[in-house]
C-alpha positions as CSV (number, residue, x, y, z in Angstrom):
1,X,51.9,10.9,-44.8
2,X,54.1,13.5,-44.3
3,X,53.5,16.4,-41.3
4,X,52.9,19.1,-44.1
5,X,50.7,16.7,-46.2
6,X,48.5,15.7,-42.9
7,X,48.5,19.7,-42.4
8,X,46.6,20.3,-45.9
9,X,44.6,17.8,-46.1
10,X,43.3,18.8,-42.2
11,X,43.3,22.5,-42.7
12,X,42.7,23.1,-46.5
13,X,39.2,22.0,-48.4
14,X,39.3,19.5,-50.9
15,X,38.6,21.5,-53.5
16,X,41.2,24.0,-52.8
17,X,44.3,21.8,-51.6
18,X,46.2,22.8,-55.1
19,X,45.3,26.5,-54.6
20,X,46.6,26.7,-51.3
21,X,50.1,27.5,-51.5
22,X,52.5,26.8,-48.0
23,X,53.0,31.1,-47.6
24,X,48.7,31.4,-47.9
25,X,48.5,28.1,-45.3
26,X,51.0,29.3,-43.2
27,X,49.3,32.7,-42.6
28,X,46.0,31.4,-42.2
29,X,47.4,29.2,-39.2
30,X,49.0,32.2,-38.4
31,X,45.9,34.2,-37.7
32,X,43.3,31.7,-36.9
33,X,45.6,30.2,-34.1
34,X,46.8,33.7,-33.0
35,X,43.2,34.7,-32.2
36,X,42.1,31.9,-30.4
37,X,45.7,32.0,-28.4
38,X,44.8,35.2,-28.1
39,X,41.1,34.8,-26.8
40,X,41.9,32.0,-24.8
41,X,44.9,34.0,-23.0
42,X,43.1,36.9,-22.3
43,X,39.5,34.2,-20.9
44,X,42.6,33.4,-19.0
45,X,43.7,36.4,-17.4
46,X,39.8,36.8,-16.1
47,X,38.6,33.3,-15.7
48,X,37.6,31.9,-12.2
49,X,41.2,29.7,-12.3
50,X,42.8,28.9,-9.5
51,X,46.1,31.3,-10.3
52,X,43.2,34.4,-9.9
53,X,43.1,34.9,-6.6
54,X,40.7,37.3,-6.4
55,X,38.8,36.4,-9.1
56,X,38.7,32.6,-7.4
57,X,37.1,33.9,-4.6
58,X,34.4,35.9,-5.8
59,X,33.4,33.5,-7.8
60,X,33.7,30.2,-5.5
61,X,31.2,33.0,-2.8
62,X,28.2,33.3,-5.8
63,X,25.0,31.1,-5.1
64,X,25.6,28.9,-8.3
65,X,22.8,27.1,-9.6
66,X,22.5,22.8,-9.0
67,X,23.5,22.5,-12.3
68,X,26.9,24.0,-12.3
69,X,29.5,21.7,-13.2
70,X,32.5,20.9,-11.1
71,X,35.7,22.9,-12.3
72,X,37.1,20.0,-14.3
73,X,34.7,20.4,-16.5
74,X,35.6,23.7,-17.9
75,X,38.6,22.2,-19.4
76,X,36.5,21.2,-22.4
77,X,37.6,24.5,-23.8
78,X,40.6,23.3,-24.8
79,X,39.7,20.9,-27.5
80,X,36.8,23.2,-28.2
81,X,39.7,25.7,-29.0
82,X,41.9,23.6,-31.3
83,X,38.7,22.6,-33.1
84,X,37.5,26.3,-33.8
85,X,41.2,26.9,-35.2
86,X,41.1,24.4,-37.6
87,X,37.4,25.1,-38.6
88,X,38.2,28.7,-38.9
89,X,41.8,27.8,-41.2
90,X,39.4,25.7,-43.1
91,X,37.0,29.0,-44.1
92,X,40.5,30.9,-44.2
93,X,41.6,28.5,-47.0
94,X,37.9,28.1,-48.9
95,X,37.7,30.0,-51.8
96,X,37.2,33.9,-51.5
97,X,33.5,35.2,-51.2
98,X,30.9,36.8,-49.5
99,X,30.1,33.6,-48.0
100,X,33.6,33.1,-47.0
101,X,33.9,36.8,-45.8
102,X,30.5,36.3,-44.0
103,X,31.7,33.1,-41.9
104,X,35.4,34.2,-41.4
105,X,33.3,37.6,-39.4
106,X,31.2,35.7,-37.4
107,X,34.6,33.4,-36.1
108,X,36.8,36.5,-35.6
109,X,33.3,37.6,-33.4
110,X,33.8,33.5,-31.7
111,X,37.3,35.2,-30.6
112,X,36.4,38.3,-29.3
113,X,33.3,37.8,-27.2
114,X,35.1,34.8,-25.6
115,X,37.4,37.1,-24.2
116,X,34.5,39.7,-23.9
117,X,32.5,37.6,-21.7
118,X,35.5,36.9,-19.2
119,X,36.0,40.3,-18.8
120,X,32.7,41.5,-18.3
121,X,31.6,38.9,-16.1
122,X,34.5,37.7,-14.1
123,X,36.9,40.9,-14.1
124,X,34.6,43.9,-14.0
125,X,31.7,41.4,-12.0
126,X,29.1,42.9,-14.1
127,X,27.1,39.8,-14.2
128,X,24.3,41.1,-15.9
129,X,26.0,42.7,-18.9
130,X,28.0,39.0,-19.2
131,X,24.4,37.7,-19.5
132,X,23.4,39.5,-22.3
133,X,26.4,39.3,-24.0
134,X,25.9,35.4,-23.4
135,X,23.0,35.5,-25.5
136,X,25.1,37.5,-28.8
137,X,27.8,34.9,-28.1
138,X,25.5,31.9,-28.5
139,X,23.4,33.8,-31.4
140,X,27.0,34.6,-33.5
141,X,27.8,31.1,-32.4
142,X,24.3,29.9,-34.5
143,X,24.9,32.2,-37.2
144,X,29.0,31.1,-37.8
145,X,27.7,27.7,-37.9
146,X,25.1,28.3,-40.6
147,X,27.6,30.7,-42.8
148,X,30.4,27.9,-42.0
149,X,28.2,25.1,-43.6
150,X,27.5,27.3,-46.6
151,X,31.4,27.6,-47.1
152,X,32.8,24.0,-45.8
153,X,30.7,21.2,-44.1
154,X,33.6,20.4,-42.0
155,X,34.3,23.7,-40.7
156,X,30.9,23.6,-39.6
157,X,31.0,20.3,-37.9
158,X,34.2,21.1,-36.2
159,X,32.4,24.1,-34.6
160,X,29.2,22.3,-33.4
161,X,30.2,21.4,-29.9
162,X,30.7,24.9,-29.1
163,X,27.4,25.9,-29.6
164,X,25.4,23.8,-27.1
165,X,28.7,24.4,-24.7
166,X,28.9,28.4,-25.1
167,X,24.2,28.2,-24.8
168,X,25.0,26.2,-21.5
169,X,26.7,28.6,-20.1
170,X,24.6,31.2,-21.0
171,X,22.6,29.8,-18.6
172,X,24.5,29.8,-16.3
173,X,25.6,33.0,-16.9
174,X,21.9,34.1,-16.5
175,X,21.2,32.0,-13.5
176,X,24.5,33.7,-11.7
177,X,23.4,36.5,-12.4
178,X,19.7,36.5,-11.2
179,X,20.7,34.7,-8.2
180,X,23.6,37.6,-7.2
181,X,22.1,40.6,-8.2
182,X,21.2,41.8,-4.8
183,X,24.4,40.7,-3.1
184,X,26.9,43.4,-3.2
185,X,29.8,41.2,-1.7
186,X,29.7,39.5,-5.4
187,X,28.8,42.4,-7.3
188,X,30.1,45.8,-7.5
């Protein structure tokens, strides 16, 4: 199978695969990988990495929870990544809708509070704003999966992981929060 071929017949529904021309697949890939680039760049910029200095240390100084995994395991967001850029190209190249508009808003949303929470949470230190935008991240993360199934199964399944990651760390989100509040050498 050719590199184009294994492209389609990842990316593009069944149903759709003689629709899809390569300018409408190519833009698709275009913007769905562009926005999680762009997410994951700017979740970057403001994550608790060891290249953020500042960011390192306020965060390594926070009274985490028992439950808080070691760093390595944060690295789960990359194949969580490339999986919600194929699921999203997959809704990109369903057929046109409200159902397909409905699912392709709630992804875009995936995308943007990503980067959201980073920011709020990590670069601001506002830890109790990045806990309640937790809980809209992991209630658009429920509702794309639902408007995903009604558009493509597999989009939907290839977003599933994210949901029980992005609701665990909500929590703890809401636990680093509720156990900082009071300390003004974590929080401004």
């Amino acid at each position: 199978m050719a590199m184009g071929e294994l492209v389609r017949a990842v990316a593009v529904p069944a149903r759709q695969r003689r629709r899809i021309g390569g300018g409408e697949l190519a833009l698709g890939l275009a913007l769905t990988g562009g926005a999680v680039i762009a997410s994951a760049l700017v979740s970057g910029l403001y994550s608790p990495s060891p290249g953020n200095r500042r960011i390192r240390r306020d965060y390594r100084r926070l009274d985490k929870p028992s439950f808080n995994p070691p760093d390595w395991v944060f690295g789960i967001w990359g194949p969580l990544f490339a999986a919600l850029t194929v699921s999203g190209l997959r809704v990109w190249n369903a057929p046109r809708g409200t159902g397909r508009t409905r699912a392709l808003a709630h992804w875009f949303g995936i995308q943007a509070l990503n980067a959201i929470w980073m920011v709020i949470g990590f670069g601001w230190r506002r830890r109790g704003a990045m806990a309640a935008e937790a809980v809209v991240t992991v209630a658009n993360a429920a509702a794309y999966l639902d408007a995903a199934r009604r558009v493509d199964r597999t989009a939907a399944w290839l977003a599933t992981p994210y949901l029980p990651w992005v609701a665990f760390a909500a929590l703890l989100s809401e636990e680093l929060w509720r156990r900082n509040r009071d300390r003004p050498d974590v929080s401004p």
